[in-house]
N, C-alpha and C positions, 0 to 999 in steps of 0.2 A: 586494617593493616594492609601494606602496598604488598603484593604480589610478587615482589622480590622477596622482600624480607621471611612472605612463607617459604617461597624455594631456597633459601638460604636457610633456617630454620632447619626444613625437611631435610635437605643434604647433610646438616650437621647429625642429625639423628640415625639417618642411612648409612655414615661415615664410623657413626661409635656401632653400628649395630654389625658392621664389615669389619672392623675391628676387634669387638669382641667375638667373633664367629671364627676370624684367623688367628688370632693369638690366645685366646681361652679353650674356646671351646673343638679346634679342628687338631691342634694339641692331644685333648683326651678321647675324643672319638674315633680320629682318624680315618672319617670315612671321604674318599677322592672325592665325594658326586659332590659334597661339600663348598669344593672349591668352584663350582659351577653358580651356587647361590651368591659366594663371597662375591663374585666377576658380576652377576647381577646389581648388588648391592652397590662396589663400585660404578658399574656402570651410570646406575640412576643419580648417584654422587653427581660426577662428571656433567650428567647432562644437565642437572638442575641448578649446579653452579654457571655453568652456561648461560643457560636460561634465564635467570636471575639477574646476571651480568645486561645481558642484551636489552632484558625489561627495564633494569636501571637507567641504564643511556639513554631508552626511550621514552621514557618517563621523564630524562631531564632534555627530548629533543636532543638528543646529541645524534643520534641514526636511525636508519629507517628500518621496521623488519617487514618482513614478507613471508607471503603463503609459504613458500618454500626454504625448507629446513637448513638446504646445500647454501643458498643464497644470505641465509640468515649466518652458517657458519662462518662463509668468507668475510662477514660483516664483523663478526664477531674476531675473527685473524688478523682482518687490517686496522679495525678503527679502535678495538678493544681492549685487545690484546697487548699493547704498548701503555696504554695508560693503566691497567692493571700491573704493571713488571709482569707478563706472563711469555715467557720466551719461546723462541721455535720448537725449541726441546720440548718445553711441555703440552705444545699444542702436538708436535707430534706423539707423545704417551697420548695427549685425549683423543686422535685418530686413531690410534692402536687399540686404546679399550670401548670404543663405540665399533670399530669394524672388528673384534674379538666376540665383543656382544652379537653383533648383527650374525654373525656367523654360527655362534651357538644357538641362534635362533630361527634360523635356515638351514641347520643342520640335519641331514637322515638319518647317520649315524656316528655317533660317540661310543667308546670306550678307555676302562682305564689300562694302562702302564702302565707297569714300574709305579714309581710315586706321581704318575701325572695323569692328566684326562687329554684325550687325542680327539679332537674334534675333525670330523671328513665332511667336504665340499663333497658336492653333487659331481662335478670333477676328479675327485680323489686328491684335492691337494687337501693335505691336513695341518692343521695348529695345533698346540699345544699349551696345557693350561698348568701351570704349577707352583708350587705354594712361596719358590722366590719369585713369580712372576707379580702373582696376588702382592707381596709384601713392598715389590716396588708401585704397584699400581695404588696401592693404600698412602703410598709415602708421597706419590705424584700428587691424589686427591687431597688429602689433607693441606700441601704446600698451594693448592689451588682455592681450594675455600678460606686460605686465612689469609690470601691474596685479595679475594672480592669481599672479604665483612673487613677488611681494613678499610676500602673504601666506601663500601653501604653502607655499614654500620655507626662511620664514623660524619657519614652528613643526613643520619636518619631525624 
């Protein structure tokens, strides 16, 4: 099996497992740190439909990718990104929740508010994580991967 269709696969499975985590289970527990995994789970959504995307086109020689991730994304914006329908809009959500990711992940210190998780830069400028935030990010991914299995899926 082509190495799209596993990261397309895997993102689908990532996608019900982010889903079931925010509308089942973060529901009954209610525990903030919660939403930390959920933005995880998104996150590897995002990147593997990406991913996916770019391995397609390369596979059918339509563009070139390269060592480097930045060069691979602008690849992914210009040459892409148009023939999937995926708009400015939602390329900006996937810069949002990969630089949300990157920063929970380069993070010193996190805690919660209120109903949110506050994430601080080494700077002290801080983000915020919360469960409208998650629910668009869920609603961004989803519209993203039945974007790209409309067309991998449909010249498999």
């Amino acid at each position: 099996m082509e190495k799209f269709i596993e990261n397309l696969d895997k993102s689908a499975s990532l996608l019900q497992t982010a889903d079931h985590l925010l509308y089942m289970t973060y529901p009954l527990i209610r525990e903030k740190r919660l939403l930390l995994k959920i933005l995880n789970e998104i996150y590897l959504v995002a990147l593997g439909v990406v991913n996916a995307i770019l391995q397609y086109e390369y596979f059918y020689k339509r563009i070139n990718l390269y060592k480097d991730a930045k060069a691979n994304f602008q690849t992914f914006r210009e040459k892409c990104a148009p023939r999937y329908n995926i708009t400015p809009q939602q390329i900006a959500k996937i810069l949002e929740i990969f630089d949300l990711a990157e920063k929970h992940k380069t993070s010193p210190f996190e805690f919660v508010r209120n109903d949110k998780i506050v994430i601080m830069t080494n700077t002290l400028h801080t983000d915020t994580i919360t469960i409208e935030k998650m629910k668009d990010y869920i609603f961004a991914s989803k519209d993203l991967l039945r974007k790209a299995e409309a067309i991998i899926r449909a010249r498999k």
